[in-house]
C-alpha positions as CSV (number, residue, x, y, z in Angstrom):
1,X,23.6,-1.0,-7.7
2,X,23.2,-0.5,-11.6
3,X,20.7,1.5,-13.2
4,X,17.0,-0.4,-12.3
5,X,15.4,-2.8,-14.4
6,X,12.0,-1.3,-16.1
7,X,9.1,-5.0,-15.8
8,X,7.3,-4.0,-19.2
9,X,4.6,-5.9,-19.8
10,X,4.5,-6.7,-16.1
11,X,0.9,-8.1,-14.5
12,X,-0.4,-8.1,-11.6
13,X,-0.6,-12.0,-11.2
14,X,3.0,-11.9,-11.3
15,X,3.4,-10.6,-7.6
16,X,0.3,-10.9,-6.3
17,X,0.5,-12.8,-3.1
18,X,-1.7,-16.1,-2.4
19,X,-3.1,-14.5,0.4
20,X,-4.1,-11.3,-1.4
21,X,-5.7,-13.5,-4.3
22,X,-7.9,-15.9,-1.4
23,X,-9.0,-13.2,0.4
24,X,-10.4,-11.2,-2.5
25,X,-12.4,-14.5,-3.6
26,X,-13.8,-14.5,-0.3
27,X,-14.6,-11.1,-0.7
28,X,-16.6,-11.2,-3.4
29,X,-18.7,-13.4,-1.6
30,X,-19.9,-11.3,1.1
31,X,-23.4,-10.7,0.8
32,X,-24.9,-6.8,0.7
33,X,-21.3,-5.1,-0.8
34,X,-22.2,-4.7,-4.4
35,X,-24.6,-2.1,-2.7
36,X,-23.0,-0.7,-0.4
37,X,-20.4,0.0,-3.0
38,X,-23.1,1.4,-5.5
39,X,-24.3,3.6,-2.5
40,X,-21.3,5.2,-1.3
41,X,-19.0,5.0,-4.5
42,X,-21.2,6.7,-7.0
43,X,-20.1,9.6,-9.1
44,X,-21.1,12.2,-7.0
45,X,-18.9,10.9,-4.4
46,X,-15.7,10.2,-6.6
47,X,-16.0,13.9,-7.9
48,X,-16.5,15.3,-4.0
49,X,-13.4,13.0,-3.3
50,X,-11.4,14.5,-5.9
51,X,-11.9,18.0,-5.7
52,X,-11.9,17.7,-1.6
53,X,-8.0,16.7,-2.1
54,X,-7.3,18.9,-5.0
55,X,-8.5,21.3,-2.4
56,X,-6.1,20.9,1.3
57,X,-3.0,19.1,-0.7
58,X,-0.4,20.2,-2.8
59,X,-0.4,18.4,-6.2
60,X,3.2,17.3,-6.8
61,X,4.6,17.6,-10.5
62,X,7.2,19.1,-12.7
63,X,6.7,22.6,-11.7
64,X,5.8,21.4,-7.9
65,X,8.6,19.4,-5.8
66,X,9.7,17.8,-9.1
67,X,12.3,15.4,-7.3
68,X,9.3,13.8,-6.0
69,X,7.0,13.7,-9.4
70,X,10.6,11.7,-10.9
71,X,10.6,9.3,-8.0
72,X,7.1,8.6,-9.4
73,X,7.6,8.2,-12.9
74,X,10.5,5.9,-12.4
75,X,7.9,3.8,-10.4
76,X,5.1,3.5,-13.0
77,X,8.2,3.1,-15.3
78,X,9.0,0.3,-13.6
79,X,5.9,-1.4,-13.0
80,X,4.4,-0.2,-16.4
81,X,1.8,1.6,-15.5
82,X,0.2,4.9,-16.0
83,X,1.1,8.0,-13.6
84,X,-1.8,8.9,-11.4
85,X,-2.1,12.1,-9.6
86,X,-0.1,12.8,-6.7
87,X,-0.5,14.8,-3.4
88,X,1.0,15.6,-0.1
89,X,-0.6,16.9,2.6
90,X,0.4,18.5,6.3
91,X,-0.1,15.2,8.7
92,X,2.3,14.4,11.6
93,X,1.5,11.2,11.2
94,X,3.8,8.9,8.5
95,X,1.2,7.5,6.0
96,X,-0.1,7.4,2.7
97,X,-2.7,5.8,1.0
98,X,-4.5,6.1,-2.9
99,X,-8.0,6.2,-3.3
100,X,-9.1,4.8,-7.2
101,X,-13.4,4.6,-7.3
102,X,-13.7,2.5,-10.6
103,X,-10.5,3.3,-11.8
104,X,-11.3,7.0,-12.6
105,X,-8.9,9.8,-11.5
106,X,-6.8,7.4,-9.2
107,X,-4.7,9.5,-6.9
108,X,-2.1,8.8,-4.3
109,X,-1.0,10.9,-1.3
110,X,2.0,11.2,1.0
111,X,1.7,12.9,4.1
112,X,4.3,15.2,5.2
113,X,6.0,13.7,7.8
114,X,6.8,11.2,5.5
115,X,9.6,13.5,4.3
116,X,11.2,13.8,7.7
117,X,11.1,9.9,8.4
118,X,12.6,8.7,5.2
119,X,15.3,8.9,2.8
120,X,14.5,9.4,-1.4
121,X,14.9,5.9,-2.2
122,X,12.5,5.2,0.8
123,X,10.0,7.5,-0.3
124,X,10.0,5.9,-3.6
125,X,9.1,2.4,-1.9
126,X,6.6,3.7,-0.4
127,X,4.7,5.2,-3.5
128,X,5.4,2.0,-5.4
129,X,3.3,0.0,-2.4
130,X,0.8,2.9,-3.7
131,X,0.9,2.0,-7.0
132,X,0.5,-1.7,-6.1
133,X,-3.3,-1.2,-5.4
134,X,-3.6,0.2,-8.4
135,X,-2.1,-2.1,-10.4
136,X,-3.6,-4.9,-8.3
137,X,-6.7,-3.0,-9.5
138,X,-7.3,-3.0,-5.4
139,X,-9.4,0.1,-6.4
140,X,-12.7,0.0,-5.3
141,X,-12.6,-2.6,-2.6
142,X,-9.5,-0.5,-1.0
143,X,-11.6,2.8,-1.4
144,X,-14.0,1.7,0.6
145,X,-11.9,0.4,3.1
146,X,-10.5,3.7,3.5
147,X,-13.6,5.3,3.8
148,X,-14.5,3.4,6.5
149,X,-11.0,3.9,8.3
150,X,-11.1,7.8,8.2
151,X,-14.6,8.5,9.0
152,X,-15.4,10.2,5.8
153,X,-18.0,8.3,4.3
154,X,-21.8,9.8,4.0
155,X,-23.8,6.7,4.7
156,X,-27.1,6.5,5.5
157,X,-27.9,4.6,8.7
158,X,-29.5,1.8,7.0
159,X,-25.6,1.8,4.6
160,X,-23.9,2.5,8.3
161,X,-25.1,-0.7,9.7
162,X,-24.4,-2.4,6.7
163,X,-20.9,-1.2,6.1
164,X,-20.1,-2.0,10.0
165,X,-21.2,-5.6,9.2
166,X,-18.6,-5.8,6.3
167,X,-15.5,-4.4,8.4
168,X,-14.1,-7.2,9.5
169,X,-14.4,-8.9,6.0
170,X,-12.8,-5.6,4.3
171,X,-10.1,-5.4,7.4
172,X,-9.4,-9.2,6.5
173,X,-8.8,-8.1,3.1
174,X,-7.0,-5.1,2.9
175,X,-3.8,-6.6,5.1
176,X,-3.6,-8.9,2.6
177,X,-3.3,-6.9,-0.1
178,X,-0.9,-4.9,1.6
179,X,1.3,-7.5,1.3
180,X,0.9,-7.3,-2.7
181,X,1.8,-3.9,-2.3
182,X,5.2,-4.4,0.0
183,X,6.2,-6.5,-3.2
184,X,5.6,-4.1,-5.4
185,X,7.6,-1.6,-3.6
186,X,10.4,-4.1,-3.7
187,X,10.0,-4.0,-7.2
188,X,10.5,-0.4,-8.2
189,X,13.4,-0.7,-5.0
190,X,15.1,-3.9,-6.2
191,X,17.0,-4.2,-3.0
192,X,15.0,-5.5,0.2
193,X,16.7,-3.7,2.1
194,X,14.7,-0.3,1.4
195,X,11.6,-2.1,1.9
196,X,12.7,-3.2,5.3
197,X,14.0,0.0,6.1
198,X,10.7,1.9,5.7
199,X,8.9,-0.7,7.4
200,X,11.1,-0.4,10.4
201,X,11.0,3.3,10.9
202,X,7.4,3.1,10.5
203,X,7.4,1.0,13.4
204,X,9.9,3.1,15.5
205,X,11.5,5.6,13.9
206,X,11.8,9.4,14.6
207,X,13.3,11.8,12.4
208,X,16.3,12.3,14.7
209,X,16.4,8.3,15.7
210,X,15.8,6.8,11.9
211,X,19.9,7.1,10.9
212,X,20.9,4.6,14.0
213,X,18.1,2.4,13.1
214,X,19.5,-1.2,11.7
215,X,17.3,-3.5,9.5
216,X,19.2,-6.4,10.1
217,X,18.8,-6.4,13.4
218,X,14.8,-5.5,12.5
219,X,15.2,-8.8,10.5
220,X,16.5,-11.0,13.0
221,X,13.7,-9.8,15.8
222,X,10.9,-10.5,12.6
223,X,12.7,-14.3,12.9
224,X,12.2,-14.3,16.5
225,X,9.0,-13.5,17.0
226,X,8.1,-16.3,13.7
227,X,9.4,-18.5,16.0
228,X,7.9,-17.7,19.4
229,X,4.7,-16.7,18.4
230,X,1.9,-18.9,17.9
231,X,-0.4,-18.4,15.3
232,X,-3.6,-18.4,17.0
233,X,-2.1,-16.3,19.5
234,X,-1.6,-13.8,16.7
235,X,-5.2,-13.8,14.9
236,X,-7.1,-11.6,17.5
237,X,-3.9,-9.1,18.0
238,X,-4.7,-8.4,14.1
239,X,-8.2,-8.0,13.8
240,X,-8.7,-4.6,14.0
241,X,-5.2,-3.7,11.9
242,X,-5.5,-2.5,8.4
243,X,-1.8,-3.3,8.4
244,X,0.1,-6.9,8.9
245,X,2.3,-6.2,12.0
246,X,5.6,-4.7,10.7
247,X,7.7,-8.0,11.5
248,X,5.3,-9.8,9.0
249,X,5.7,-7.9,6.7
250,X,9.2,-7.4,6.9
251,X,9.8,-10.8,7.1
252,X,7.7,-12.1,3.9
253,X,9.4,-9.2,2.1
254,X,13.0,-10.5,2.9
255,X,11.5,-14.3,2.1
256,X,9.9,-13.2,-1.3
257,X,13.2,-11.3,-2.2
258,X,14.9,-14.6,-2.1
259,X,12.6,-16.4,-4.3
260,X,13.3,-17.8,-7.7
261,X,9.6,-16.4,-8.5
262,X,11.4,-12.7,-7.7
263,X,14.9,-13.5,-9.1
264,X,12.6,-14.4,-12.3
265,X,11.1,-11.5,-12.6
266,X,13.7,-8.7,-12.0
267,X,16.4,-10.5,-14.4
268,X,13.4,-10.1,-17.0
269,X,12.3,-13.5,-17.5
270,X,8.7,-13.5,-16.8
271,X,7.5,-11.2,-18.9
């Protein structure tokens, strides 16, 4: 594949998926969370947030892992956008996830095992589904929902209660913005196949199993279980997920890959 096509003057709107933009309208409905988001995202808290990561990561840039810093400028090339800080941090678990309270000091981080699951160009992918809350402006909203998802947020029980209530509105919410993000990722990739690739081995991968892995073959079960499941059979399975299942995903990643909305936009004539 040539060199990658920089999206200048790309938006938001122009990847966003439907389901992403309906459930943040519905979001914005839900009584009580304009003040549980004054309450818990205030200024003390984005400061303690900050410093608490500056503090037990290690900040990636030129002088520090600078393969890593380029994957992430080429992203924000791509999808032109401003670099936010970047971390990675000891966790044998494969994730990563940004946290952006009002758009100050937005920062991503990568957990280590990430390295030992995927190649570069994977890696890369993964950051750009980062970048895709922020350029979703997913900020605030996906915060919280992270707060609530590690444990980490100092609520009073009065806020507790409160912020229990709004779970399953937030949950709702944040899967379908990941799927914003998976297209983002595709992107900064430009070749589905990386997308489905990481979404595979973050299904079932292991560092010494991820080579034999095959995403066609991840693709064509993704097909299968479209056909054989039932919606309504799938609804409940979901509920508490802050992720789409991996077949989902993979399989509106390799659908939107293949749309004239997609080919428009990566040949440079949308923007």
């Amino acid at each position: 594949m040539g060199e990658k096509r920089r999206l200048l003057g790309l938006r938001a709107e122009q990847f966003r998926h439907p389901w992403d933009r309906e459930a943040t309208q519905a979001l914005q409905q839900v009584p009580g969370l304009d003040g549980l988001l004054r309450l818990t995202l205030g200024t003390a808290a984005q400061e303690w947030f900050y410093l608490e990561n500056m503090a037990t990561g290690v900040q990636v840039g030129w002088n520090q892992l600078p393969w890593l810093y380029e994957l992430l400028q080429e992203a924000c090339q791509i999808l032109d956008m401003d670099v936010p800080y970047l971390y990675l941090r000891q966790n044998p678990q494969p994730n990563a996830y940004t946290l952006a309270i009002r758009g100050d000091k937005p920062f991503i981080v990568l957990h280590t095992s990430l390295m030992e699951l995927l190649t570069p160009a994977e890696i890369q992918a993964v950051i750009a589904h980062e970048l895709g809350h922020l350029k979703c402006e997913h900020g605030v909203y996906l915060t919280l929902a992270n707060l609530l998802v590690l444990g980490v947020a100092q609520i009073p029980t009065w806020g507790m209660w409160l912020a229990q209530g709004l779970q399953t509105s937030l949950l709702q919410w944040l899967r379908c913005a990941e799927l914003s993000c998976d297209r983002a990722a595709l992107l900064v990739a430009q070749e589905p196949q990386v997308v489905v690739q990481v979404l595979m081995k973050l299904a079932g991968g292991s560092p010494s199993l991820a080579h034999q892995l095959d995403g066609q073959a991840f693709l064509a079960q993704a097909r299968a279980y479209d056909q054989r499941g039932w919606s309504w059979l799938k609804t409940p399975r979901t509920l508490p997920l802050t992720h789409p299942l991996p077949v989902l995903r993979a399989q509106e990643i390799d659908r939107w890959s293949q749309s004239p909305a997609y080919q428009r936009l990566v040949a440079g004539k949308e923007n």
